[in-house]
C-alpha positions in Angstrom: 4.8 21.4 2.4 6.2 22.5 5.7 9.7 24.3 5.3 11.2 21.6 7.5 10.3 18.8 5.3 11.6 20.7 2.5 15.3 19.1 2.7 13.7 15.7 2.2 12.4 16.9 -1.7 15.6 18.1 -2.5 17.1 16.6 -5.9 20.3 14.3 -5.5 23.1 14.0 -8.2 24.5 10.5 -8.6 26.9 10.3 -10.9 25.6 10.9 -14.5 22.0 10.8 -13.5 20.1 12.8 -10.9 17.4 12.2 -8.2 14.2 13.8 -7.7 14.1 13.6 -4.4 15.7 11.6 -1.2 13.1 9.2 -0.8 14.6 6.0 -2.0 13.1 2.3 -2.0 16.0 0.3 -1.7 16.0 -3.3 -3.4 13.5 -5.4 -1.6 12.6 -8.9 -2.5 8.5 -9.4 -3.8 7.7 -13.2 -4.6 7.0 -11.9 -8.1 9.8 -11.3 -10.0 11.0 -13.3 -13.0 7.3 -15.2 -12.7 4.7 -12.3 -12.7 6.8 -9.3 -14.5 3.5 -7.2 -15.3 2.5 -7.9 -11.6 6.1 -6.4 -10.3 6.0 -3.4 -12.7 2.7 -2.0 -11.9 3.9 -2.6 -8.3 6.6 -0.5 -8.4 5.0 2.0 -10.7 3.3 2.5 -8.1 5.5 3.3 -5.9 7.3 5.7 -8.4 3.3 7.5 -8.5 3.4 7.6 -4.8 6.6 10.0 -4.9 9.6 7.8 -4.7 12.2 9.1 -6.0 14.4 6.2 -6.9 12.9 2.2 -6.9 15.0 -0.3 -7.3 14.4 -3.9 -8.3 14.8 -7.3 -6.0 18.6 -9.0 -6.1 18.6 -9.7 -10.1 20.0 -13.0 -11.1 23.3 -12.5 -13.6 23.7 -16.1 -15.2 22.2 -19.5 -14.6 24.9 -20.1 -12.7 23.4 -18.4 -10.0 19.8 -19.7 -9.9 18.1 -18.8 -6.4 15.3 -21.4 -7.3 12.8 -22.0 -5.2 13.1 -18.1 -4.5 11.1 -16.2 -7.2 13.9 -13.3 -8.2 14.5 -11.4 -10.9 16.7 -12.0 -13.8 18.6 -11.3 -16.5 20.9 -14.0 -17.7 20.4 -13.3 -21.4 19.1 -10.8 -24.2 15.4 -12.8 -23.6 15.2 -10.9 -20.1 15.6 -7.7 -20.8 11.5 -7.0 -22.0 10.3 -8.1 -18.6 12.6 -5.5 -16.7 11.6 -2.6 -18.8 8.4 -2.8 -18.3 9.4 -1.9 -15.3 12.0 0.4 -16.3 9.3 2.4 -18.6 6.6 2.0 -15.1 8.9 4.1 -12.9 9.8 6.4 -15.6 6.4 7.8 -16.1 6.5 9.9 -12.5 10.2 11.1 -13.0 12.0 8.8 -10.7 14.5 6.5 -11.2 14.9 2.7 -12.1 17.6 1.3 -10.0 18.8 -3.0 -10.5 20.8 -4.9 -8.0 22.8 -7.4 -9.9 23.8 -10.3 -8.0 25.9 -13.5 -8.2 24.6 -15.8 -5.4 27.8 -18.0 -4.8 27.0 -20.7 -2.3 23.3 -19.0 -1.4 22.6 -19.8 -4.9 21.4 -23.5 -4.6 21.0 -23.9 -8.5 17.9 -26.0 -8.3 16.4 -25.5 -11.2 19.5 -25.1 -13.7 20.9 -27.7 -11.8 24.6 -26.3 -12.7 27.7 -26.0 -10.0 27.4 -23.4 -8.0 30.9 -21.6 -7.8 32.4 -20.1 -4.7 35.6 -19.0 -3.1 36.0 -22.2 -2.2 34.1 -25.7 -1.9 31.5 -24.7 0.5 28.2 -26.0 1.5 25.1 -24.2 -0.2 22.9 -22.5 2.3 19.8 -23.3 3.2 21.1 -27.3 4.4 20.9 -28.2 0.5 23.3 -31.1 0.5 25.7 -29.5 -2.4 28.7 -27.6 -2.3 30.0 -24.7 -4.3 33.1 -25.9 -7.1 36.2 -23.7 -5.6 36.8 -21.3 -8.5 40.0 -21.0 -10.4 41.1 -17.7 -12.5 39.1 -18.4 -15.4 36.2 -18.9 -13.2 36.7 -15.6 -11.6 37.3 -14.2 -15.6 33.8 -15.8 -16.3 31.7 -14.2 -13.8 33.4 -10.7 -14.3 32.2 -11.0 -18.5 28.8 -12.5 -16.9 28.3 -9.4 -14.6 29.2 -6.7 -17.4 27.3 -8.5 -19.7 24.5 -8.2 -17.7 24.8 -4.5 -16.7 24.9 -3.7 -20.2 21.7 -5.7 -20.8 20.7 -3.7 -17.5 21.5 0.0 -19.5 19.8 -1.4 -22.9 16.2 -1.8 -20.4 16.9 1.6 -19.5 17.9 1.3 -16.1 19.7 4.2 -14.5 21.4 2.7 -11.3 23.0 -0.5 -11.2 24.3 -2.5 -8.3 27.6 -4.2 -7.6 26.0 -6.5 -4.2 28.1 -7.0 -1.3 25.4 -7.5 1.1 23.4 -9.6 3.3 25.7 -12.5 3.2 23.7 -13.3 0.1 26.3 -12.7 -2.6 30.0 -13.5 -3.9 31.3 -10.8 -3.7 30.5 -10.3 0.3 31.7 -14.4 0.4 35.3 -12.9 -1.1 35.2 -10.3 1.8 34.7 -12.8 4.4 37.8 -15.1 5.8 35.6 -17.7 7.3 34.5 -18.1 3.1 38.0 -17.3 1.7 40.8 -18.9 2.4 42.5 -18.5 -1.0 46.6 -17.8 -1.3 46.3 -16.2 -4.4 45.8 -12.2 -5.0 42.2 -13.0 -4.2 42.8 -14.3 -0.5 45.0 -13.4 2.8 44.9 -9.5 3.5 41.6 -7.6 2.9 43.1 -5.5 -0.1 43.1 -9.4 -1.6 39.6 -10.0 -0.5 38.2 -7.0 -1.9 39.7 -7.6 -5.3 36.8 -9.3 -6.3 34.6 -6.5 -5.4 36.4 -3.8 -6.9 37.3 -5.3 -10.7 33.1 -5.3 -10.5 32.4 -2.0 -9.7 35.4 -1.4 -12.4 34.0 -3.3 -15.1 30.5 -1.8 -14.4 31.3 1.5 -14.6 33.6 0.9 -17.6 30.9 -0.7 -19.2 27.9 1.7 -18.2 29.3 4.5 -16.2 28.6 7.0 -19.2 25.0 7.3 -18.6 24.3 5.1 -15.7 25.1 5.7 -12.2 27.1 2.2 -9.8 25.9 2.0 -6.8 27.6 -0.7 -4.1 25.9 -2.5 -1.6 27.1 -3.4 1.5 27.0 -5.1 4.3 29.5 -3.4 7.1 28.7 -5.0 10.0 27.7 -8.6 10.7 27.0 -8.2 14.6 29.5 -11.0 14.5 32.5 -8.7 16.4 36.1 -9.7 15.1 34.6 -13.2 13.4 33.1 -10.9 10.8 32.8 -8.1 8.8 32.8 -4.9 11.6 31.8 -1.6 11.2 34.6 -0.7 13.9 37.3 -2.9 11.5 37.0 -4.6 7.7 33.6 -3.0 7.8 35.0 0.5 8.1 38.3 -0.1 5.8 36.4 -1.7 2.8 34.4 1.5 2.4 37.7 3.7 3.2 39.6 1.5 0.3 36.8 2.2 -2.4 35.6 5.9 -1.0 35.1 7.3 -4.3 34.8 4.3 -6.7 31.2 3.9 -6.7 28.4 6.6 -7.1 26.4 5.6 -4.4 26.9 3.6 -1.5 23.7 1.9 0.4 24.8 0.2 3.3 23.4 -2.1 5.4 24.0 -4.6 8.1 24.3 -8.7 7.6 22.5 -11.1 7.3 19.0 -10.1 6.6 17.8 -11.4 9.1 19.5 -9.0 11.4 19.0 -5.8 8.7 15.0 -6.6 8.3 14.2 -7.2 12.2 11.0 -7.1 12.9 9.6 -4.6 15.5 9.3 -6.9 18.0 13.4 -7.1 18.5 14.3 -3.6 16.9 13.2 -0.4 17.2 13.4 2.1 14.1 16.9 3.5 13.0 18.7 0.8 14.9 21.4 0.1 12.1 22.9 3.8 12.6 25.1 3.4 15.0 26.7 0.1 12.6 26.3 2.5 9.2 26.7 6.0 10.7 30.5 6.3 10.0 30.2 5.5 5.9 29.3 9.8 5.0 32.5 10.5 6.7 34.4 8.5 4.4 33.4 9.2 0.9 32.2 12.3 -1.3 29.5 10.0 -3.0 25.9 10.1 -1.7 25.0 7.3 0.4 21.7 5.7 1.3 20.6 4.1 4.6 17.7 2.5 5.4 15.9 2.2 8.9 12.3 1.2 8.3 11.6 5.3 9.2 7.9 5.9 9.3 8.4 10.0 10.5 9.6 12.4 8.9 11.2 14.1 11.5 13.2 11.1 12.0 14.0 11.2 8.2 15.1 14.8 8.4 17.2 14.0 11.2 19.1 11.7 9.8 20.1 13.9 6.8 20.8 16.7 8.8 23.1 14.8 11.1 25.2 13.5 8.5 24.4 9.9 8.6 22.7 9.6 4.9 21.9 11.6 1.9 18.8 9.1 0.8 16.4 7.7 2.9 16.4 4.0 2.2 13.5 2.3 2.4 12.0 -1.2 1.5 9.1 -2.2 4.1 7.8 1.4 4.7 7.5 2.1 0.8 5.5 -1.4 1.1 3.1 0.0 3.4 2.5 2.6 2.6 3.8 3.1 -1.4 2.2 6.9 -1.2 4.6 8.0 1.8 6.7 11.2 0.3 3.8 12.4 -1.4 1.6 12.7 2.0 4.6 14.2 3.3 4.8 16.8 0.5 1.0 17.3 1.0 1.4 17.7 4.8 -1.0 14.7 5.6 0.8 13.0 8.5 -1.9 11.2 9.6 -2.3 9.3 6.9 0.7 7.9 6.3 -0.1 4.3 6.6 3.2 3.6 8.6 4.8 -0.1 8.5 4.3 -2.3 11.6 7.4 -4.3 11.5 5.9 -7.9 10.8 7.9 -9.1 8.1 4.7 -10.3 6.6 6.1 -8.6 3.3 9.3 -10.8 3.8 7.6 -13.8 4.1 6.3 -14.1 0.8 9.8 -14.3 -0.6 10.6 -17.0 1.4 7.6 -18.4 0.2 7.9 -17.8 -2.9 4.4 -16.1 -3.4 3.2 -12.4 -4.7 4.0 -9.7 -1.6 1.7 -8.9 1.2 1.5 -6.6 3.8 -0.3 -6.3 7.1 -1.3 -2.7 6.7 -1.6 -2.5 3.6 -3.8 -5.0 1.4 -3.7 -3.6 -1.7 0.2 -5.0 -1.9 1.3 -7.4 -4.8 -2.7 -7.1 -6.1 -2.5 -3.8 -8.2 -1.9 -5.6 -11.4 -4.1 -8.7 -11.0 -6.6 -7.3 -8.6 -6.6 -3.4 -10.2 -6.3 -2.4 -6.9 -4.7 0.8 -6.3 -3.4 2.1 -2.5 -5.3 5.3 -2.4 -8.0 5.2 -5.1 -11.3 3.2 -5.1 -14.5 2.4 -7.3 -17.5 4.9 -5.9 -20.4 3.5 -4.4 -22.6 2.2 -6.7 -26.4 2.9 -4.3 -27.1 4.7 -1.3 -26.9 1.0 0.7 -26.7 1.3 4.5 -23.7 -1.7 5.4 -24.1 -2.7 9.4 -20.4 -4.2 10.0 -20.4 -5.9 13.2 -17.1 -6.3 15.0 -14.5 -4.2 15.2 -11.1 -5.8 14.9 -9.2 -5.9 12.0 -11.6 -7.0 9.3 -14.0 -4.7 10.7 -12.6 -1.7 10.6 -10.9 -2.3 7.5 -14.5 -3.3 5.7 -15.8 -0.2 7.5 -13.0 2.4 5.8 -12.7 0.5 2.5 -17.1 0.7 2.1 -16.7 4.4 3.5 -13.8 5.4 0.9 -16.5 4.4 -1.7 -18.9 6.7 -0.3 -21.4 4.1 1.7 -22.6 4.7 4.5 -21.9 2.4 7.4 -22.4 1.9 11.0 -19.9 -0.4 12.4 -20.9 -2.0 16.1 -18.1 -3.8 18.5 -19.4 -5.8 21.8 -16.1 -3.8 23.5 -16.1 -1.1 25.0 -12.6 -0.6 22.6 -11.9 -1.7 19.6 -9.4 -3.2 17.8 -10.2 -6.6 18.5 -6.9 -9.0 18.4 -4.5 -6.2 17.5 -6.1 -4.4 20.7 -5.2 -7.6 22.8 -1.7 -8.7 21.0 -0.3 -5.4 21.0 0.3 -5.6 24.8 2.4 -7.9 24.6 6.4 -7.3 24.9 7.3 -6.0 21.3 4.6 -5.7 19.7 3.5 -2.0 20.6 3.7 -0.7 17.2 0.9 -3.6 15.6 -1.6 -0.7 17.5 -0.9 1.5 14.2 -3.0 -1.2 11.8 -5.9 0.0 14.2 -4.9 3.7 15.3 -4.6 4.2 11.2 -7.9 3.1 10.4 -9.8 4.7 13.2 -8.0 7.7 11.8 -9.4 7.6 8.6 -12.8 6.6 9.7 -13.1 9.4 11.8 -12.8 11.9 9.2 -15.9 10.1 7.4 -19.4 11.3 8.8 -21.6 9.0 7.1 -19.5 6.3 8.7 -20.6 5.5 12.6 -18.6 4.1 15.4 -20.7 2.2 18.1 -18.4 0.3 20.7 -20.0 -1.4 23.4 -23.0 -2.5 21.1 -23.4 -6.2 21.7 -25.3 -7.4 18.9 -27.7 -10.3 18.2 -29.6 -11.2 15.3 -32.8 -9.9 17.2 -31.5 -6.6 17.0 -30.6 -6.2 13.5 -33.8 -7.8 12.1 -35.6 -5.1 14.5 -33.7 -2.2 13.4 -34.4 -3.3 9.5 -30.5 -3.6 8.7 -30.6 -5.6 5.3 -26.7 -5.5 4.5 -24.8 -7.2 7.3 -21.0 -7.8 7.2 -19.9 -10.2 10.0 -16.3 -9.4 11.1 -16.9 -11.2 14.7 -13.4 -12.8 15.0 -12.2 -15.9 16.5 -11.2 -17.5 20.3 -8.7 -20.0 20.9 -9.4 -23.4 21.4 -9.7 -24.3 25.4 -9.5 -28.3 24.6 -5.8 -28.5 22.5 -7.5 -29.7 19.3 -4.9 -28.3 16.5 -2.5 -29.3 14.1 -0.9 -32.4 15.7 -4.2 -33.6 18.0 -8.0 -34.1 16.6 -9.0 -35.1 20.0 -9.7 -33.0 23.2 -6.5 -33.0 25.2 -7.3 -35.2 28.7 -7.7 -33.1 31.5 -8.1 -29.8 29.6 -11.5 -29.3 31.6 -9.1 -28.6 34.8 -8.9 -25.4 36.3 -5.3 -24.3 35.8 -5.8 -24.8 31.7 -5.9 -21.3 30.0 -6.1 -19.9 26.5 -3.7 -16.7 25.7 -6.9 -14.5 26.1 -7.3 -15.3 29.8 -3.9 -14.8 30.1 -3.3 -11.8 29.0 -7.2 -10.5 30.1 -6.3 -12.0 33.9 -2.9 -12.4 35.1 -0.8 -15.4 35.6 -1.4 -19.2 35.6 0.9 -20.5 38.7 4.6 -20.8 39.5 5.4 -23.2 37.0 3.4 -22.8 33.7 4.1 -25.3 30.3 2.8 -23.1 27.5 1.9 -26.0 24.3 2.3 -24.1 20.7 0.9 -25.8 17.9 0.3 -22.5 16.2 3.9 -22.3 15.6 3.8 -18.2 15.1 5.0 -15.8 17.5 1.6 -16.1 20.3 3.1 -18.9 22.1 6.3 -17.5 22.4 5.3 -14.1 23.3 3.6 -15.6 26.1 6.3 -17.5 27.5 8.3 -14.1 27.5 5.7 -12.3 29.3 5.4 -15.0 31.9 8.7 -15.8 32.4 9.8 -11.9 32.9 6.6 -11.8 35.6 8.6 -14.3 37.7 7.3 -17.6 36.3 9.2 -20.8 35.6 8.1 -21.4 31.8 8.4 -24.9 29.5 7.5 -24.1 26.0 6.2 -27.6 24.6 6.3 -27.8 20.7 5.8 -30.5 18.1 7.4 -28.8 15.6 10.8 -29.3 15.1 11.8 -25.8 16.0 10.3 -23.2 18.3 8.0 -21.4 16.6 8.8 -22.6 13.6 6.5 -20.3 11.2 8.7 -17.1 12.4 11.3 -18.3 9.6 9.3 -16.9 7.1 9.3 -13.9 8.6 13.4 -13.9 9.8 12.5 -14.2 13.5 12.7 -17.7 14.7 16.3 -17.3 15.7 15.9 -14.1 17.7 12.8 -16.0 19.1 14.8 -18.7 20.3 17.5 -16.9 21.3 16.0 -14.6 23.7 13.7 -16.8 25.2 16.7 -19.2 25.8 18.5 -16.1 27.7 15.5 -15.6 30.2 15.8 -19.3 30.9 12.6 -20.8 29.1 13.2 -24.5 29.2 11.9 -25.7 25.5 11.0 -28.8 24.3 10.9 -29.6 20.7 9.3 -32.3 18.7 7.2 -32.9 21.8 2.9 -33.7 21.6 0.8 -32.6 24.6 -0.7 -36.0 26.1 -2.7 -35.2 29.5 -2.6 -32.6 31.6 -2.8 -33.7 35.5 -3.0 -31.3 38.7 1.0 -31.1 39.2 2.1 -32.2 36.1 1.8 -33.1 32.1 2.7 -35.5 30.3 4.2 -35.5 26.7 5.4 -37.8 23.6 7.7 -37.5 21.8 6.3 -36.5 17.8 8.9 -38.8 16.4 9.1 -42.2 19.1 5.8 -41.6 21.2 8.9 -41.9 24.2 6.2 -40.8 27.7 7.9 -37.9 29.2 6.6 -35.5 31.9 6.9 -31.8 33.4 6.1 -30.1 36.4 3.1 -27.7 36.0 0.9 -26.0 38.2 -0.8 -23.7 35.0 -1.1 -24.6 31.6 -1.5 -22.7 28.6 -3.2 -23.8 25.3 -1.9 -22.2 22.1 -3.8 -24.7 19.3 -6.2 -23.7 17.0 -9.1 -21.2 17.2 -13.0 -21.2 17.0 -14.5 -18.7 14.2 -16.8 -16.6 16.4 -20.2 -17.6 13.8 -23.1 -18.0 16.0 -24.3 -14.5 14.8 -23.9 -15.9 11.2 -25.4 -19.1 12.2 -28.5 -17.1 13.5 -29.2 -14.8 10.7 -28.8 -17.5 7.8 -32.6 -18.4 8.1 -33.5 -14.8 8.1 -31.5 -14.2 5.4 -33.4 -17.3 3.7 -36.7 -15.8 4.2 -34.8 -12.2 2.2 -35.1 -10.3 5.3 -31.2 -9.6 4.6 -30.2 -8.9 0.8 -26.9 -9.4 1.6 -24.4 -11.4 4.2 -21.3 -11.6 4.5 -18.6 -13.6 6.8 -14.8 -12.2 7.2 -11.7 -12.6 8.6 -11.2 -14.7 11.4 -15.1 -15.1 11.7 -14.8 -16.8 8.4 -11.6 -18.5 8.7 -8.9 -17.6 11.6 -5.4 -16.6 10.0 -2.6 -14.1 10.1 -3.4 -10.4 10.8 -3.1 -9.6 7.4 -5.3 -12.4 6.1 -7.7 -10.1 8.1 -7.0 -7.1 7.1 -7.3 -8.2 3.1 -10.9 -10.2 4.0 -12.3 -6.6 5.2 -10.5 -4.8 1.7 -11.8 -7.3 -0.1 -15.4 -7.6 1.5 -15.3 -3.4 1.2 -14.3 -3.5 -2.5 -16.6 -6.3 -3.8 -19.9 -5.0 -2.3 -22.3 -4.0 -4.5 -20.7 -5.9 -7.2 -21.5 -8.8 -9.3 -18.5 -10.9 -9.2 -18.2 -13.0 -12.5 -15.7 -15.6 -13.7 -14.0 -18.9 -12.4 -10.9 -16.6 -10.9 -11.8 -13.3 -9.3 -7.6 -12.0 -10.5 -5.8 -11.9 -13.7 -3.1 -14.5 -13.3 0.3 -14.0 -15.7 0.7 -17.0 -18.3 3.1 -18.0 -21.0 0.9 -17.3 -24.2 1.8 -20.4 -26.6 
């Protein structure tokens, strides 16, 4: 380890327990939780294996009460709870670090859909998420209630063994942040008015939970102390700053953060690393206790920075420990370069909101080490000396190419491009997304130190060649285009006039330059392509109509916390959008629309038009070795990523891991992954 790095590894007292280290995974959501309990313990074992030195689980449910249904969270509303949560207790344990839990009480973010009990709140308040219900305003017994529920459960929470536990103020997600929070509060009692009232709440928890566990278990707070809301909110220059100054030295550990999450997890494309200190920066000044602040740091330099200046004592971390859960260890080991360092896609994030195991762009192996077996950094060994020919050299490609090479194979790995990366070498040019180059820089990395795995870039390949050469194990990773005729998810017929010559496809315009003066861009991907687009067209000078007929613009980016940054900045450069709108002709000077809903005719000026539909698997090289393979000139073919099916970068990413771990292998059973089920 170099002597710089050496602060980093340093061990951390909190409270009555101590850290190994400063590398810290903060509480991060995972789709798993409550549902898949041996899939979220091997997970974050894990991490704990990888050399973090405290993980913490997602926001922990306290009573039914506060059900987060559809939201797949942890919980712990009764004695029946604890076994799932130490078996991730006894997980991190095994490498020394430490099991921290975030108990929460959702107030009106907890929609109660499944219990189907009131949700209780501050006062009556609409539930988030445009549920039609309200809160119940709650009345001193009420407030009694929920303080028993929440030492209740942090005893339950010290029983599994845990040795951090949360009081949650953050994110905008959580009572006790809706007490802090006049827009929420507007009680007259010793609960409401002045923010010593307002923080009442707050405090009698972190009171009751060290009363009830402080002996052996350390309280950390959570919180939110800046909503980039100025005086309408919480502000780390007002209530922000004076919360922490009122409780300094009541907690063990602070981790602060900004609000809502949204605005903490921003994706690359709107924040650069390290962004929040300038909001949390002030907190070490305040208090003795160790605090913890996260940044989505990839470098270590920056992370010794920011101990060194003062600004944390932890590193916090949730979406770098997800890509890459081996981070301090390859620190420690001084192997920088392969540091698999997080993107900023919110891929990870999206799988809460959709309720569905984590995933990550860079790395594939996420939310599949308990069902899949797959671990980050270790792989089966080749089973043959096989030669693999992979052709194409985007994503897939180069992430079959490393996988098969880990194992030992040797490959050769040809791309028609004089550069590869394939999409990711195109996309990241676009405004923002500059640090998507790392899912290809990393794995050209990796494959470079291989010598039995060759590099060929501009190799056009046809079928021809590889039945010449006597290639008998062919992995197709040959990528997609985007429709040029509008076909997609709202039209199953060619778009009239989509033959003309100002009609382009986001590869031509991004390849060639701009489409006119005034360009329409249609999205019925509903991702962030069509709006990237209009934000590199408009800031070139043109006059830009984004045309959707979704109800939102690009309405998939909720998943991934973006739609509303989306929006707003393409509504500050002056992009005129139109929602709920289909693509009906395109003309030389105009096109014309209908509405989704009415089929109302409307029209727009437009001397360039951009298609953003759906996309044509590249398979003609497929299509051309199939009777070869027929005749067992091939033993083996196989079709991947976008070639197979065109998705999300990360579907692509996984197709190649997959492809690379399943070759050479007889694949048996109805369900290639253990699946978690009630045994009755």
């Amino acid at each position: 380890m170099e002597e710089r790095y050496a602060v980093l590894f340093e061990s951390v007292k909190v409270g009555p327990v101590v850290a190994p280290n400063r590398f810290y995974q903060v509480p991060h959501c995972n789709g798993m939780g409550y549902r898949m309990p041996q899939a979220l313990a091997e997970m974050r074992r894990i991490k704990a294996e990888g050399g973090w030195g405290v993980v913490c689980t997602e926001e922990v449910e306290i009573h039914h009460t506060s059900d987060l249904a559809p939201n797949i969270e942890g919980r712990l509303w009764d004695d029946e709870d604890i076994p799932a949560l130490g078996l991730m207790v006894d997980a991190v344990h095994q490498y020394g670090a430490l099991a921290g839990i975030e108990l929460t009480y959702g107030g009106h973010h907890a929609s109660n859909l499944y219990s189907r009990a009131p949700g209780l709140g501050p006062r009556s308040l609409g539930v988030t998420g445009y549920h039609p219900g309200q809160t119940r305003r709650m009345d001193k017994e009420d407030i009694h209630n929920i303080r028993r529920w929440h030492r209740a459960a942090a005893l339950r929470a010290k029983r599994a063994g845990f040795d951090i536990i949360y009081c949650y103020a953050a994110h905008n997600l959580s009572l006790a942040m809706h007490f802090l929070l006049r827009r929420y509060n507007d009680r007259c009692d010793e609960y409401g008015g002045s923010l010593e009232n307002r923080v009442r709440f707050l405090r009698e928890l972190i009171e009751d939970t060290k009363d009830a566990v402080g002996d052996t278990c350390a309280v950390a707070v959570r919180l939110a102390v800046d909503e980039l809301l100025g005086k309408d909110g919480i502000d780390s220059q007002g209530e922000g700053h004076d919360i922490v100054a009122m409780l300094a030295e009541l907690p063990d550990l602070w981790d602060v953060n900004i609000s809502d999450w949204s605005n903490d997890s921003a994706t690359a494309r709107f924040k650069q690393a390290g962004f929040q200190e300038p909001y949390t920066g002030f907190v070490k000044a305040l208090t003795s206790k160790p605090v913890v602040s996260a940044g989505r740091y990839t470098s270590p330099d920056a992370m010794v920075s920011l101990i060194q200046r003062g600004i944390a004592d932890f590193i916090g971390a949730a979406r770098p420990s997800i890509a890459d859960p081996f981070l301090p260890n390859k620190v420690k080991e001084n192997r920088f370069e392969d540091i698999r360092e997080c993107i900023g896609c919110n891929i990870c994030a999206s799988a809460d909101v959709l309720g569905v195991p984590i995933r990550c762009t860079q790395n594939p192996t996420m939310g599949e080490s308990w069902r899949r077996g797959w671990h980050p950094e270790r792989i089966a060994p080749k089973k043959s000396d096989k030669l693999v020919l992979v052709v194409g050299g985007g994503p897939a490609g180069l992430e079959c190419a490393r996988t098969l090479g880990q194992r030992g194979y040797r490959v050769i790995i040809v791309e028609s491009h004089k550069e590869l990366g394939g999409r990711v070498n195109l996309e990241s040019s676009l405004p923002g997304l500059s640090e998507w180059r790392r899912v290809i820089d990393w794995r050209l990395t990796q494959i470079g130190k291989m010598d039995h795995v060759s590099v060929f870039p501009g190799s056009p390949t046809t079928a021809e060649d590889i039945f010449e050469v006597g290639f008998t194990h062919v992995i197709l990773a040959t990528g997609a285009k985007w429709r040029v005729d509008g076909i997609g998810r709202s039209l199953w017929q060619p778009i009239p006039g989509h033959q003309l010559h100002h009609v382009f496809t986001p590869e031509t315009i991004i390849n060639t330059g701009f489409p006119g003066e005034r360009v329409v861009i249609y999205d019925d991907d509903h991702y962030y392509m069509a709006s990237l687009l209009a934000e590199f067209l408009s800031q070139a000078g043109c006059l830009v109509s984004l045309v959707t007929p979704a109800p939102l613009i690009s309405y998939w980016s909720k998943n991934t916390l973006e739609q509303e940054h989306i929006q707003r900045r393409l509504m500050k450069l002056g992009v005129h959008l139109q929602t709920q709108h289909r693509l009906q002709a395109i003309h030389e000077d105009h096109v014309s629309l209908s509405h989704a809903i009415t089929g109302t005719i409307d029209r727009l000026a437009a001397d360039g038009v951009v298609l953003v539909t759906d996309r044509f698997p590249n398979n003609s090289l497929n299509q051309d070795l199939k009777p070869g393979f027929a005749k067992g000139k091939l033993e083996s073919l196989r079709v991947i990523g976008d070639a197979e099916a065109p998705h999300l970068i990360a579907q692509a990413v996984f197709s190649g891991h997959l492809a690379g771990r399943e070759f050479d292998s007889r694949i048996t059973g109805d369900t290639p992954f253990r699946i978690e089920r009630t045994n009755f």
